[in-house]
N, C-alpha and C positions, 0 to 999 in steps of 0.2 A: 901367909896367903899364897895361895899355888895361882902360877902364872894361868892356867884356863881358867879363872873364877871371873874374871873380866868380859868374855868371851862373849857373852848372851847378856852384858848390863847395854840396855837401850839409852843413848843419851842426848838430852833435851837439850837445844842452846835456845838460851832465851833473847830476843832480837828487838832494839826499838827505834825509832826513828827521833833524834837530838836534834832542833834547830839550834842554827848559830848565822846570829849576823854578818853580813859582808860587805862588802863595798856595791856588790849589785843586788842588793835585799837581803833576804831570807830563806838559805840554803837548810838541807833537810839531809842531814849524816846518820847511815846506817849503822847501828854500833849493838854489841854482843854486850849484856849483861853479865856482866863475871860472878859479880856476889855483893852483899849488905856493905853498904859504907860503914865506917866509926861510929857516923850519929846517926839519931834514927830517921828514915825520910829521907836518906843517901845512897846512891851505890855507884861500883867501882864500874863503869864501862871500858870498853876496846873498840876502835873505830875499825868498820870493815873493809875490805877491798885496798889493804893497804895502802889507806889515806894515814896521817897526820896532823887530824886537825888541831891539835889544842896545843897553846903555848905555856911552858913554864919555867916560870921564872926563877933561876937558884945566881950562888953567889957569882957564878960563871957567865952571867949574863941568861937570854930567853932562849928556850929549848925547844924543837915540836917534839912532841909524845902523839902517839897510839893510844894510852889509858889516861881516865880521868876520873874526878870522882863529880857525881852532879846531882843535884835534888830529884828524887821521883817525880813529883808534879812537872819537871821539864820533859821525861820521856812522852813521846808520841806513838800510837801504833803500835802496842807489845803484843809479840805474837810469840810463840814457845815452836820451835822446828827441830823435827826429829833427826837423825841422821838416817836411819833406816828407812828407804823404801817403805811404802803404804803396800799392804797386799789385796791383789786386786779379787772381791768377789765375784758371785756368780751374777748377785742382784745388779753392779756395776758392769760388767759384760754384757747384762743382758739390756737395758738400761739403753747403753748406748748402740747396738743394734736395735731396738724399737724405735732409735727416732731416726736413723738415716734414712735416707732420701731413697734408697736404692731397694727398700725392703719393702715387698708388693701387701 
């Protein structure tokens, strides 16, 4: 593959919002959908805004991590955001001139 083949691929993160219990209620974690868990009705999340929320547990004692893996039914709010800039129309230019306040 030649290194400009990348160049022009537009790329979608998909984004949802995870609650997780805490001592003062029920906290709402923004986290990236990486891709499908092992089983079905799973997937791999990454918590954003480098948080840490999730503990795990290995033979070394408890860990925080960034990734986790968690049921669909718990994601809240999936929204898919582009990286690229929206390009702005005529119809949106003109749009927002027709309602200002300023235009006789």
């Amino acid at each position: 593959m030649l290194p400009g083949n990348n160049l022009h691929k537009e790329e979608i993160m998909r984004t949802a919002q995870l609650p997780i219990g805490d001592i003062s209620g029920r906290s709402l974690i923004k986290v990236e959908i990486l891709e499908n868990g092992p089983r079905p009705g799973t997937a791999w999340v990454r918590a954003l805004g480098g948080l840490k929320p999730f503990t795990r547990y290995t033979h070394g004692g408890p860990a925080q991590e960034k990734t986790a893996l968690v049921q669909l039914p718990h994601l809240e709010n999936i929204q898919e955001e582009s990286n690229e800039p929206a390009p702005v129309s005529a119809i949106q230019v003109s749009e927002v001139f027709s309602e200002s306040p300023w235009t006789p």
